[in-house]
C-alpha positions in Angstrom: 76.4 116.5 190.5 77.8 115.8 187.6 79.3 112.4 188.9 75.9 111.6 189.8 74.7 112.6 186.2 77.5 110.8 184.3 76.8 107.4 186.4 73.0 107.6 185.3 72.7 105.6 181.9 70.1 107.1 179.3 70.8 105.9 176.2 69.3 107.9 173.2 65.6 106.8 173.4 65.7 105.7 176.7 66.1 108.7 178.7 63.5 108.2 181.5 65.7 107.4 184.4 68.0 110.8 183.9 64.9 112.7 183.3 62.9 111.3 186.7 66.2 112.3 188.3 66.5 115.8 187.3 63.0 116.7 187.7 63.3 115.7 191.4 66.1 118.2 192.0 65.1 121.3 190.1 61.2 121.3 190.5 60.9 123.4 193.1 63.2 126.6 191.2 60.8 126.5 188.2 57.9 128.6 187.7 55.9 125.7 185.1 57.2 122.4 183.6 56.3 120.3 180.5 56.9 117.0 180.0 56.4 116.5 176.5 55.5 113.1 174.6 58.9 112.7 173.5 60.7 112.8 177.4 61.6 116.6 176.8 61.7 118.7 180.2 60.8 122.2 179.7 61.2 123.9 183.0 60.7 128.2 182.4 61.8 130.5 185.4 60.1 133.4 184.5 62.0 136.7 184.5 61.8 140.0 187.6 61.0 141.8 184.2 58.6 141.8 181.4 59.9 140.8 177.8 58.6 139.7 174.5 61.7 137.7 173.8 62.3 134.4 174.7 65.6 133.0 175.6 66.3 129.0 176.1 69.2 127.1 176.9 69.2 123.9 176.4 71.5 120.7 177.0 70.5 117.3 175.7 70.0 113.8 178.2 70.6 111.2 175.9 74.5 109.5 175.6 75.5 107.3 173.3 75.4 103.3 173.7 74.2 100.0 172.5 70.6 98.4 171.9 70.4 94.5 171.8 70.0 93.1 167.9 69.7 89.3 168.7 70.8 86.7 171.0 72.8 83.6 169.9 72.0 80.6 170.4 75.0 80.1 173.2 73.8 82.9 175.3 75.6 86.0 173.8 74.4 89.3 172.8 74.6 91.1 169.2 74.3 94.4 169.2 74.3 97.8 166.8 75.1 101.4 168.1 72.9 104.1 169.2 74.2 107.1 168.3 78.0 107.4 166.5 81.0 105.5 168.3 83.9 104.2 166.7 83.8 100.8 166.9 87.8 100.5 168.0 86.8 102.0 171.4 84.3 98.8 172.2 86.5 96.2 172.3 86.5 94.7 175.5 84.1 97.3 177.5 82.7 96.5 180.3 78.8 97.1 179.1 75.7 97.2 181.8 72.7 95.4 179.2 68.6 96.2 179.9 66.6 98.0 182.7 68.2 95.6 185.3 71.5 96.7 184.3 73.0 93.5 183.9 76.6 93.1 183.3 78.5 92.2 180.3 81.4 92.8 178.4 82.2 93.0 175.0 84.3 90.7 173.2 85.5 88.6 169.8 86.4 85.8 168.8 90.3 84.3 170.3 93.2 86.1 169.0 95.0 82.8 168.3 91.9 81.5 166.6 92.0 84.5 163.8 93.4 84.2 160.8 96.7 86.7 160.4 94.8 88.6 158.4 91.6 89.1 160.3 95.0 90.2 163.2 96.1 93.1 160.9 92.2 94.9 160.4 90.1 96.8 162.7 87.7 95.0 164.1 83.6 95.6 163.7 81.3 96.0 165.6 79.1 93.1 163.9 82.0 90.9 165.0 81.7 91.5 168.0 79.7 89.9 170.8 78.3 90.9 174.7 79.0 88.4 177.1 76.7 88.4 180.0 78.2 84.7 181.5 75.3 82.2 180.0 75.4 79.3 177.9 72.3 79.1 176.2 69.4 81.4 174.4 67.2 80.2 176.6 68.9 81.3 179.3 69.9 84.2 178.1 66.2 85.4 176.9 64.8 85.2 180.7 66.9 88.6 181.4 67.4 90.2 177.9 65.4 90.8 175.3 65.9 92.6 171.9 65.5 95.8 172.3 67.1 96.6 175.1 69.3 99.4 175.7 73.2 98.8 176.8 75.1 101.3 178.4 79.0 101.6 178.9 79.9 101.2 182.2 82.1 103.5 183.3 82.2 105.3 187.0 83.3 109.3 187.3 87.0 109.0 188.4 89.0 112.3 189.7 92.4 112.2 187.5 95.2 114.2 188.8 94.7 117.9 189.7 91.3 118.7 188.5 90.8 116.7 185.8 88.4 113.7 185.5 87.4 110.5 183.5 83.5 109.4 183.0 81.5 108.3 179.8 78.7 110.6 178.9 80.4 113.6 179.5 78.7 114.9 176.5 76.4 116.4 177.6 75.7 115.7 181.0 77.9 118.7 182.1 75.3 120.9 180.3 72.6 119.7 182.0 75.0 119.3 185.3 75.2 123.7 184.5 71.7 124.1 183.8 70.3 122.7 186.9 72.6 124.9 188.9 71.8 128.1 187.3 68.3 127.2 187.6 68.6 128.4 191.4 69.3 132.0 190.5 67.0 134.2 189.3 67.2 136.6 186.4 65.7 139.5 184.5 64.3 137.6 181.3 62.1 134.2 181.3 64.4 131.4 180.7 63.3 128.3 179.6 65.8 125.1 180.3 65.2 122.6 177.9 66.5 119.6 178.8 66.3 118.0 175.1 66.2 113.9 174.2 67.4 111.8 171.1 69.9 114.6 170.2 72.9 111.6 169.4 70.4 110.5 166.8 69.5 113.5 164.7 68.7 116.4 167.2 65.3 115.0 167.0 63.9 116.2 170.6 65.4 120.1 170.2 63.7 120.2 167.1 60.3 119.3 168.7 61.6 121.7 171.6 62.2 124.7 169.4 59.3 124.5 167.1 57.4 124.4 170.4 58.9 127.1 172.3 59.9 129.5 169.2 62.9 130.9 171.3 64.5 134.3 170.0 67.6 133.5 171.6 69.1 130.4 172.3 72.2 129.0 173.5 72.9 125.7 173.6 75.0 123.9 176.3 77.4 121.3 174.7 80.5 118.9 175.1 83.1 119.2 172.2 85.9 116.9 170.9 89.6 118.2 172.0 92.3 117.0 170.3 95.3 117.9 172.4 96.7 114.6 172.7 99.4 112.4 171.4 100.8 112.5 168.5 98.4 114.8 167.0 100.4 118.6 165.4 99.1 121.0 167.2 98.2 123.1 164.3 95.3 120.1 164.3 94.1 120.8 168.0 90.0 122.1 167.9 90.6 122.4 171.0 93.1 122.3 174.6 91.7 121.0 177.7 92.6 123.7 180.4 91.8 127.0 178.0 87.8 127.8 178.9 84.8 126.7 177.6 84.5 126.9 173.6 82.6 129.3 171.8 81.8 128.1 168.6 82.5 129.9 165.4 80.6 126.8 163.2 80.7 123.2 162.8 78.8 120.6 160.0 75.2 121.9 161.0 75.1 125.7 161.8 76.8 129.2 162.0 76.6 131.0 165.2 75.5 134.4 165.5 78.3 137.0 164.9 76.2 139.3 167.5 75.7 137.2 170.1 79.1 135.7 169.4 80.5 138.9 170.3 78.6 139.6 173.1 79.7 136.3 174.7 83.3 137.2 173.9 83.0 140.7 175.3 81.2 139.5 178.5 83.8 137.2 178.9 86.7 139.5 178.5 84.9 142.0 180.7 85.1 139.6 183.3 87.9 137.9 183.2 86.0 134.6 182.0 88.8 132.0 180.1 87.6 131.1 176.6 88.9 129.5 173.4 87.0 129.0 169.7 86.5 125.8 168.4 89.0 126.3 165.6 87.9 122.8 163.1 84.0 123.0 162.0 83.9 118.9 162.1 80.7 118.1 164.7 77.4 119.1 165.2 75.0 119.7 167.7 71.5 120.8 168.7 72.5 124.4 167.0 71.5 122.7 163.7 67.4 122.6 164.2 67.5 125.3 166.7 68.4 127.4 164.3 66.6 127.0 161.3 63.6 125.4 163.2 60.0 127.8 162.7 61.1 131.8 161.8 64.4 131.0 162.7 66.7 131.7 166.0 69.4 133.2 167.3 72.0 130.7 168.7 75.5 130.0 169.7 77.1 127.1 171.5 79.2 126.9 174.7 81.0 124.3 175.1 83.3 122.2 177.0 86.3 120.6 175.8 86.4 116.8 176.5 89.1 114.4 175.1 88.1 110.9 173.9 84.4 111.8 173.5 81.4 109.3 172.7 83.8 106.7 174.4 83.7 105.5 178.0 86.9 107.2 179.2 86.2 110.6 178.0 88.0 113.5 180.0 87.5 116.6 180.7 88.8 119.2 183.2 87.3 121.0 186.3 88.7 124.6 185.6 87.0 124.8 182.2 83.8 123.5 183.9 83.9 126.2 186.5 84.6 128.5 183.6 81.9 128.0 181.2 79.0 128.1 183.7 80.8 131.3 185.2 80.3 132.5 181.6 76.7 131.4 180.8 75.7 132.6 183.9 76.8 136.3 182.7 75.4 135.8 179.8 71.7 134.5 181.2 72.4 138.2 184.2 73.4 140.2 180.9 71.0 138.9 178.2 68.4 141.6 178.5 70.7 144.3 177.3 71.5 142.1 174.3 68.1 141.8 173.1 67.5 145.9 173.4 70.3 146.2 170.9 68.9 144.3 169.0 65.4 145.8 169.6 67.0 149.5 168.7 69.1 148.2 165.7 65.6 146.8 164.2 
């Protein structure tokens, strides 16, 4: 699945094709679906037993990639970014441009025709260019148009052992988790919220959340690891290999000590491998959830992925395995959490 999931392109604001996809797999384990007017899919499984409380998961669509500025007059493509990525890790990209998916790559101007300085800076992204092999605007302007998402190409490869390279790792493995766990059933409703637009501002969990008004949330994520080369490893946020990442807090929310414990204890009970996130740098869907209507109670699981918002991030199989053995306990244990909570109030 989640090969299938990485290989589908859905640019931020352009997630129709992902969201067509996972509504024809899942359909049938949901008991009522909403398509909102954003592209949101709200599918709730409602619960063996009756609650109050709601709980949501959610995982966002969108990835980041490129939408088409202008087109020169000899055929090439400018572009701007959707959603953050450095521009170092676009230099020569192989780049599939529109709704036809037409081929590109991304590329400057000669090396021996810069000047030694331009040689010693990092190069932007407005210096850069898409070539999709024409000569002419004209040309050109029959098969792209401005507007028009671009997407990194970049197939799901198996690296040695069980780890693996694919762009839009974030955060296709949480919707990859969520559709599977959609097939069980469980005490509690559960709504999965497959969110859009979160690489540009969180903007569809906040419709989401203010629609829904979850209690408790927890939101399926990718998170930058940083055990690589040449970085101390008193740096490291996190180690590819160690468990899915519970998050303490990053740039746009705290999680819940409560629930935070709770996750921690079901995971020591059984036997689940976790790690924290141990830098607060990032942010995800957490941010609006949170603070979105009379407020929620969240926490982020997360999986460790090297070289994220790049077309050859990588991530490992264990810690998949891992975190949805770990949400999973969560979503069968959930229920007693909220009538702690219930008797503490």
């Amino acid at each position: 699945m989640l090969k299938i999931l990485t290989e589908l392109n859905a640019v931020a604001g352009n997630e129709e094709k992902i969201a067509d996809f996972i509504l024809s797999q899942v359909s049938g384990y949901a008991d009522d679906i909403i398509r909102d007017s954003m592209g949101n899919l709200i599918f709730l499984k409602k619960g063996k037993k009756q609650t109050s409380k709601k709980i949501a998961l959610f995982a966002h669509m969108d990835e980041v990639g490129l939408i088409c500025t202008d087109i020169t007059d000899d055929g090439y493509i400018k572009f701007d970014c959707v959603g953050h990525i450095d521009d170092r890790v676009l230099l020569t990209q192989k780049v599939l441009v529109g709704d036809d998916e037409l081929p590109g790559v991304i590329g400057i101007k000669a090396v021996h025709l810069q000047e030694k300085e331009e040689r010693k800076k990092v190069i932007k992204k407005e210096d850069m260019y898409i070539d999709i092999g024409f000569s002419t605007k004209e040309e050109a302007q029959k098969h792209v148009s401005k507007g028009d998402y671009i997407a990194l190409d970049s197939p799901y490869v198996r690296l040695n052992g069980r780890r693996f390279k694919a762009k839009a790792i974030d955060d296709r493995v949480g919707c990859a988790i969520m559709m599977e766990l959609m097939h069980d059933k469980y005490d509690c409703d559960v709504y999965f919220c497959f969110s859009v637009q979160e690489e540009m501002g969180m903007r569809g969990s906040s419709v989401l959340t203010r629609r829904i008004k979850p209690d408790v949330a927890l939101v399926l994520e990718a998170t930058t690891a940083s055990d690589t080369a040449f970085v101390p490893e008193h740096l490291y946020a996190t180690r590819l290999g160690e468990g899915p990442v519970i998050s303490l807090m990053d740039k746009g929310s705290y999680s819940d000590i409560a629930l935070r414990k709770f996750i921690v204890g079901l995971a020591q009970k059984r036997n689940i491998k976790y790690q924290f996130k141990l830098t607060s740098n990032g942010a995800n869907d957490s941010r609006v959830i949170q603070t979105a209507g009379g407020g929620c109670v969240v926490n982020a699981i997360s999986l460790p992925c090297r070289y994220i918002h790049s077309a050859v991030s990588v991530a490992d199989g264990g810690d998949y395995d891992e975190m949805k053995r770990l949400v999973r306990a969560v979503l069968n244990d959930i229920g007693s959490f909220i009538e702690k909570g219930s008797e503490e109030a």
